[in-house]
Kinemage of the C-alpha trace (Angstrom):
@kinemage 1
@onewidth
@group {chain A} dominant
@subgroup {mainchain}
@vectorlist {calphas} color= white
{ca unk a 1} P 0.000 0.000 0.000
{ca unk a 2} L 1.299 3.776 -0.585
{ca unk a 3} L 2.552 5.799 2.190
{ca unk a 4} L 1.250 8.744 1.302
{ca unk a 5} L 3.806 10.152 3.855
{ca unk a 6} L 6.459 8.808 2.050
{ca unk a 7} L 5.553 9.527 -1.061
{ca unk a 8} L 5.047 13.170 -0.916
{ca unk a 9} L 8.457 13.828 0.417
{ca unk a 10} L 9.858 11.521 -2.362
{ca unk a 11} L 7.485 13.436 -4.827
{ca unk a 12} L 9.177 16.842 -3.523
{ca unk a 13} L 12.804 15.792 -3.690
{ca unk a 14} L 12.387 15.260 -7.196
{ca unk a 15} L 11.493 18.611 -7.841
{ca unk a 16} L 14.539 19.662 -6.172
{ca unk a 17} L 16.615 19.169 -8.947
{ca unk a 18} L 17.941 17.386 -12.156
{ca unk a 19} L 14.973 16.620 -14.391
{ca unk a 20} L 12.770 13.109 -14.524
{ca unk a 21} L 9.949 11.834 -16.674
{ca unk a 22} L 6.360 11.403 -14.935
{ca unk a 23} L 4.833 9.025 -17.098
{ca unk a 24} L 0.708 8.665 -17.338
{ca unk a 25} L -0.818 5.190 -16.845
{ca unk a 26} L -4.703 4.691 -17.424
{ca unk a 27} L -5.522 2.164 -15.082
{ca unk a 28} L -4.049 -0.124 -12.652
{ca unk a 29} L -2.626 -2.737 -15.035
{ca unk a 30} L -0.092 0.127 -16.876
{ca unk a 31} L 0.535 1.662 -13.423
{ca unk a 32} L 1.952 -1.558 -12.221
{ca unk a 33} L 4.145 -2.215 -15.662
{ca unk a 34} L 5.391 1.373 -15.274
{ca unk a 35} L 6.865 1.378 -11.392
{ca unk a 36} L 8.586 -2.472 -12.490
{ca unk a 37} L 10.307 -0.365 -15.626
{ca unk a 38} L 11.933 1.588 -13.461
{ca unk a 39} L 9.961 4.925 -13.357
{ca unk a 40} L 10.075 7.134 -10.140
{ca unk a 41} L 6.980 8.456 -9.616
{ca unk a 42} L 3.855 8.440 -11.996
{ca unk a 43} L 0.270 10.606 -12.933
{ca unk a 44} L -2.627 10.053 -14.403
{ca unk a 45} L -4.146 11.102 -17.017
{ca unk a 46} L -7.911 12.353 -17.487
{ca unk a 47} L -7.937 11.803 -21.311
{ca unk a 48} L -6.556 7.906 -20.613
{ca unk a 49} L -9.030 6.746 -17.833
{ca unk a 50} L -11.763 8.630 -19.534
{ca unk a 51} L -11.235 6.728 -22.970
{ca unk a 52} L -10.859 3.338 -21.312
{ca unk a 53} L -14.445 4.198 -19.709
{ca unk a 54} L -16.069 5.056 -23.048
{ca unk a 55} L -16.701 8.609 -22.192
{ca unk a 56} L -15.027 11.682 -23.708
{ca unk a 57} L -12.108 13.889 -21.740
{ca unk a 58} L -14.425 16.381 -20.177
{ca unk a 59} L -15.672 17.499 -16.737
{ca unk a 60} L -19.149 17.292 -17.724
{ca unk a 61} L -18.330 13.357 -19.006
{ca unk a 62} L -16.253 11.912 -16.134
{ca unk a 63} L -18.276 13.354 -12.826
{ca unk a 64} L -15.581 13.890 -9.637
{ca unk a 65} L -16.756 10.788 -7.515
{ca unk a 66} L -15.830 8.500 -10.689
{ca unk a 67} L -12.287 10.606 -10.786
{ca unk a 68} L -11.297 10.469 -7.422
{ca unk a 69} L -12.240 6.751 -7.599
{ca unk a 70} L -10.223 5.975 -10.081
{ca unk a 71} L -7.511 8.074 -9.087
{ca unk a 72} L -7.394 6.210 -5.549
{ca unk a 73} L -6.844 2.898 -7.659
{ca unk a 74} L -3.934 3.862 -9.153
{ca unk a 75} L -2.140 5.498 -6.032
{ca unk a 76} L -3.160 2.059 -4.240
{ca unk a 77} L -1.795 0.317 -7.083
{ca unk a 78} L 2.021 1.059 -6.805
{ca unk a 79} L 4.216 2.862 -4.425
{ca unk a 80} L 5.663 5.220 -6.289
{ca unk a 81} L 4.478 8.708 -5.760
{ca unk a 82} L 1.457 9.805 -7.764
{ca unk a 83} L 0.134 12.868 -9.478
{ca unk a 84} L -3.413 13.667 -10.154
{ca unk a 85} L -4.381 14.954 -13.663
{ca unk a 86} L -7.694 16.705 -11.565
{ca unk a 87} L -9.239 18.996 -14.549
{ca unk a 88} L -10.554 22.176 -13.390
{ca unk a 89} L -11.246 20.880 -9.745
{ca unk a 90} L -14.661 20.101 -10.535
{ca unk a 91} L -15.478 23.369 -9.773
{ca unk a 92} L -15.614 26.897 -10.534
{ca unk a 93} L -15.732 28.852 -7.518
{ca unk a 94} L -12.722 28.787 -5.665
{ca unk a 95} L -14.634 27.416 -2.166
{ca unk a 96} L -15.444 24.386 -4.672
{ca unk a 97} L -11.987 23.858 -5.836
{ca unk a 98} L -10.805 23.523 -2.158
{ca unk a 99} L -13.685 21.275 -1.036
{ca unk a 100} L -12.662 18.977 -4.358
{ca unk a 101} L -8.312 19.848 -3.172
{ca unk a 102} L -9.227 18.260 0.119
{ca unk a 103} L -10.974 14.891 -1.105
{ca unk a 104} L -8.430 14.666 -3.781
{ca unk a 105} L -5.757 14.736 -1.094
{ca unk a 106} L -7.546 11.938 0.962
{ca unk a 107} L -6.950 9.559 -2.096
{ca unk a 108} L -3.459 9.691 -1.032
{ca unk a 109} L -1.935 11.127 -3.829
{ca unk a 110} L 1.824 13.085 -3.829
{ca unk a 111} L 0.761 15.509 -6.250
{ca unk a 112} L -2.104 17.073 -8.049
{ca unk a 113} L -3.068 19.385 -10.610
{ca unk a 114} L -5.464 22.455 -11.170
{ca unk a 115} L -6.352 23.788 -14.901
{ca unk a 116} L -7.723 27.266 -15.895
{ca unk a 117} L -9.836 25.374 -18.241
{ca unk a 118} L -13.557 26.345 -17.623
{ca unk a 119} L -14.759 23.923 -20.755
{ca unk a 120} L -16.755 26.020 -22.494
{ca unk a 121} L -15.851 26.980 -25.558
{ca unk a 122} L -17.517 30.332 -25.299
{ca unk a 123} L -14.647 31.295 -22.553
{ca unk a 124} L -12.495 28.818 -22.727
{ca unk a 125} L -9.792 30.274 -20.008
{ca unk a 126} L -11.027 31.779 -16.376
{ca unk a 127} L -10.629 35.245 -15.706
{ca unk a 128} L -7.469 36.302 -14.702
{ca unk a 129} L -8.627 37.190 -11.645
{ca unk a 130} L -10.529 33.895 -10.474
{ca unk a 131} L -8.240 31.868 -11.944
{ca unk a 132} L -5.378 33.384 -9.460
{ca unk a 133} L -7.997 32.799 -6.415
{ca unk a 134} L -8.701 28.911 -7.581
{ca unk a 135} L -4.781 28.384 -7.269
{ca unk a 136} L -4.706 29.912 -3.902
{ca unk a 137} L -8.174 28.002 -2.709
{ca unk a 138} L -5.893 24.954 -3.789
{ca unk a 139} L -2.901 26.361 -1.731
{ca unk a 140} L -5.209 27.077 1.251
{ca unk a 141} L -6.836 23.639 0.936
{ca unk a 142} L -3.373 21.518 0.873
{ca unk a 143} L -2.035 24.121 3.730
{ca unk a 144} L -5.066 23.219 5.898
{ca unk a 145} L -4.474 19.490 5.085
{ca unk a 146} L -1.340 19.320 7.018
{ca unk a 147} L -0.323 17.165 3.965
{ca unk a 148} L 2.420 18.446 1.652
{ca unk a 149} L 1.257 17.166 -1.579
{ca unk a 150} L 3.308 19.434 -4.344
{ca unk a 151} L 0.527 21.935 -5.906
{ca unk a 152} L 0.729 22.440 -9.837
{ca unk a 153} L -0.606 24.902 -11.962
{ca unk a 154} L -1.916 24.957 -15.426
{ca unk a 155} L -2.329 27.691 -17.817
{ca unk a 156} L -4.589 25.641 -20.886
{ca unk a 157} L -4.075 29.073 -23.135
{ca unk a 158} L -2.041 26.860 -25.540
{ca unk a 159} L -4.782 23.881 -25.692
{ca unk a 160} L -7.741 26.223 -26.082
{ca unk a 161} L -6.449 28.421 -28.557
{ca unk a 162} L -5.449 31.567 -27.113
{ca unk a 163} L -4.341 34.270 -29.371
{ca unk a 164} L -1.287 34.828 -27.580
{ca unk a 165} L -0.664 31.527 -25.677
{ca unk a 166} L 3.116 32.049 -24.839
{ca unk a 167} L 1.859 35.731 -23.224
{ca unk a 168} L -1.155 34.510 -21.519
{ca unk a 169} L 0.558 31.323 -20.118
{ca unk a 170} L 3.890 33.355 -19.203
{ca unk a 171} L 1.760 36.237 -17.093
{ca unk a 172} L -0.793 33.853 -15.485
{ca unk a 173} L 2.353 31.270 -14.511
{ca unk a 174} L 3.992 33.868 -13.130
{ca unk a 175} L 0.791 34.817 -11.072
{ca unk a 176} L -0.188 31.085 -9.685
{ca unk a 177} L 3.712 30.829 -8.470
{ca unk a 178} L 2.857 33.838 -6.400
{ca unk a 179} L 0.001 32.245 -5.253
{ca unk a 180} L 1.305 29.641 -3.925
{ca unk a 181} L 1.273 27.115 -6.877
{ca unk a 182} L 4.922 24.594 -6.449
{ca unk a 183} L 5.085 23.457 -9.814
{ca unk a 184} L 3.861 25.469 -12.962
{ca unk a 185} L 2.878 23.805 -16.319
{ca unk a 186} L 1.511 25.396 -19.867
{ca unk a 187} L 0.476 22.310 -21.734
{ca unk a 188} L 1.277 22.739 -25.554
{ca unk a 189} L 4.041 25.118 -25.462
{ca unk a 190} L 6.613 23.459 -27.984
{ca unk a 191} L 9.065 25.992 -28.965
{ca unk a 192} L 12.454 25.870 -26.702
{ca unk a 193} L 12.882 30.038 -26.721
{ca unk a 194} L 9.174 29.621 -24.859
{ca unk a 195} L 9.986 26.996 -22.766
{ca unk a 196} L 13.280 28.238 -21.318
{ca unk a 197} L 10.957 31.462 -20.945
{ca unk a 198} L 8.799 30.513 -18.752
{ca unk a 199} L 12.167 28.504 -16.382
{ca unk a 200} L 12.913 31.752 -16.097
{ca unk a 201} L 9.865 33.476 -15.454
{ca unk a 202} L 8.540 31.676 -12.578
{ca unk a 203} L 12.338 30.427 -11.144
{ca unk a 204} L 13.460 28.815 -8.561
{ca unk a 205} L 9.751 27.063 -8.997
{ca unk a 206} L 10.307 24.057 -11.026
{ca unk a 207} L 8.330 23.938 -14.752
{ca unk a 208} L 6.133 20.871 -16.272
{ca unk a 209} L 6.655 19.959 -19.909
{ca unk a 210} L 4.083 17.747 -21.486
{ca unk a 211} L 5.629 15.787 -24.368
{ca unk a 212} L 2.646 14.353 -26.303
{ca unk a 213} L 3.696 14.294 -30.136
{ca unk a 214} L 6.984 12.989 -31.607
{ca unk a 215} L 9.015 16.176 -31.485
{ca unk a 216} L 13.138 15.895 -32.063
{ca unk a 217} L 13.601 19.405 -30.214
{ca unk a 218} L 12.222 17.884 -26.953
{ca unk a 219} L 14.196 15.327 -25.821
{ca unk a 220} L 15.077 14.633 -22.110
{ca unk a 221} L 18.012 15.918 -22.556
{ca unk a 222} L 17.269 18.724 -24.366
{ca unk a 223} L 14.101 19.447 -21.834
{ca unk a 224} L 16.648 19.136 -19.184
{ca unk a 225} L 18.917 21.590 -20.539
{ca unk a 226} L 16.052 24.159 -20.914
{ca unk a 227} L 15.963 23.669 -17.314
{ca unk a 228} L 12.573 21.652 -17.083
{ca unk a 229} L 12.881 19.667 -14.245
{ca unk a 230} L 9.379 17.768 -15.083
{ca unk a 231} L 8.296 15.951 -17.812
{ca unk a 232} L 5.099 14.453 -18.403
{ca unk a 233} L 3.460 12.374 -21.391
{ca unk a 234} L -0.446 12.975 -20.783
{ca unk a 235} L -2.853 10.223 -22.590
{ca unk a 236} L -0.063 9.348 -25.029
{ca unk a 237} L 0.731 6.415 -23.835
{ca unk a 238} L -3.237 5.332 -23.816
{ca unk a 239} L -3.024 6.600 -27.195
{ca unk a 240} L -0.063 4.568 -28.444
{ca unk a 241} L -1.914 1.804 -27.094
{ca unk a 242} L -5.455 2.791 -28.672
{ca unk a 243} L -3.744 3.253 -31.816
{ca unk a 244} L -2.763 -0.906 -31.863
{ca unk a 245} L -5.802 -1.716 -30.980
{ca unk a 246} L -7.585 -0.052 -33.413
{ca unk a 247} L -5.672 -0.903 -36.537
{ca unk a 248} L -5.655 -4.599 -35.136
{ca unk a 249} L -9.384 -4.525 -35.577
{ca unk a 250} L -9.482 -2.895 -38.184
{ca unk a 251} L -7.215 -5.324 -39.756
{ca unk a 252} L -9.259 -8.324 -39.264
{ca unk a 253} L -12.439 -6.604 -39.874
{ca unk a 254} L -10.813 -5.385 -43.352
{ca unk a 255} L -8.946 -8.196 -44.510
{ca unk a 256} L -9.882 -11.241 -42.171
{ca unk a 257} L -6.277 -11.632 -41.381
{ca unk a 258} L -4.939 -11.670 -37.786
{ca unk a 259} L -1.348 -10.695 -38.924
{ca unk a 260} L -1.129 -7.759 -36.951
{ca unk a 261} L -1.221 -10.239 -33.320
{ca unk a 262} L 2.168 -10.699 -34.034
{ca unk a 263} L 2.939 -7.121 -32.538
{ca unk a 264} L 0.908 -8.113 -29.359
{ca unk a 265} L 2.714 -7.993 -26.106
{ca unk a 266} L 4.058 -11.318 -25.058
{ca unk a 267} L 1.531 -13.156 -22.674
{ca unk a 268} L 4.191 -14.367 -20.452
{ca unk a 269} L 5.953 -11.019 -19.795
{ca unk a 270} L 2.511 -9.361 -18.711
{ca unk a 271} L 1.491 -11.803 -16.530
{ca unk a 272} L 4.945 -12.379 -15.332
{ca unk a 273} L 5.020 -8.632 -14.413
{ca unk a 274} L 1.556 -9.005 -12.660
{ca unk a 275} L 2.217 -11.768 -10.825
{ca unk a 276} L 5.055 -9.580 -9.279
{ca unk a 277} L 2.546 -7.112 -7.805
């Protein structure tokens, strides 16, 4: 079982320095196969849990209760320090965004996330304003905890569309570090000049990369370099492993053939690494 304890001050110290890669299981089976590779700490992912339930990545689709479950499975699952993917908070007032801070912290998580997302495409982004006073509801709410989980923020300008996403994202980083945020992240950014930016910007505060595409400029190495100290891989990983799927079925519903099986996993080494659990 995970020590939440534990975890969060192992979560922390690798914040601290150097730079590591937070990969993003979907369920409890791919948490499991990620701590035996190796990995040091791990988040999920709302896209990947939400696809594996047949439901769309939205707030509206995957209610908080059904979150929270799942995100309690996959902390349980492995001991390696977790990271919610949490949306908005489930809320848009900032008194909701601590009530949902303070349940997501009794999953036992080491980390968690809060988006300036409000999902409507009408206004995609919060006001500047209330989307400052969310991030410090969410500071208040893991103060009043007594539980150090490690606080990020996320500017969504580059996912929604913003006109300006490296402004937008660099001025309301800057603001969430200042209120209280302990890890900043601007999901989309790609460009290294923007990236090392926003190190800058909101330094001595470490910065999230999300890595979600095939991208030669944003290696580990490079990332590290830029001075990211986090890097994270969202639903790609579901994706990769949607994207087999999908043109294995397609195969055999196309041409009757079950050629493509030969790219499955091996049985053995799955079990094998299950049986180690």
């Amino acid at each position: 079982m995970n020590d939440q304890s534990s975890a969060v001050a192992e979560f922390r110290a690798l914040h601290e320095s150097g730079c590591f890669v937070l990969p993003n299981p979907w369920d409890i089976g791919s948490a499991v196969y990620l701590q035996q590779l190796g990995f040091k700490a791990l988040a999920t992912t709302s896209a990947g849990f939400a696809f594996s339930q047949g439901l769309p990545d939205s707030v509206s689709a995957v209610p908080r209760e059904l979150m929270l479950r799942h995100i309690s499975e996959v902390v349980q699952a492995t001991t390696l320090p977790v990271n919610a993917d949490f949306q908005n908070g489930y809320r848009d007032e900032p008194e909701g965004v601590a009530e949902s801070v303070a349940l997501c912290i009794a999953t036992g998580v080491a980390g968690l996330s809060i988006e300036d997302a409000t999902g409507d495409s009408r206004t995609p982004l919060y006001d500047f304003d209330l989307a400052v006073k969310r991030v410090e509801a969410a500071r208040a709410a893991v103060d009043s905890s007594g539980i150090p989980v490690v606080l990020t923020a996320r500017c969504e300008a580059y996912l929604v569309g913003a006109s300006n996403p490296a402004r937008a994202s660099l001025d309301r980083l800057v603001a969430f570090a200042e209120a209280g945020a302990d890890c900043l992240f601007a999901p989309g950014v790609r460009d290294p000049v923007e990236i090392a930016a926003m190190v800058k910007a909101v330094a001595p505060k470490p910065v999230n990369v999300l890595v979600s595409a095939p991208n030669p400029e944003l290696t580990v190495d490079r990332l590290a370099g830029l001075g990211v100290r986090r890097i994270s891989v969202g639903s790609a990983l579901a994706r990769v492993a949607w994207g087999a799927f999908m043109r294995s079925a397609q195969s055999i519903r196309d041409s009757g053939s079950f050629n493509t099986f030969a790219e499955a996993g091996s049985f053995s080494e799955i079990d094998e690494v299950m049986n180690r659990r």
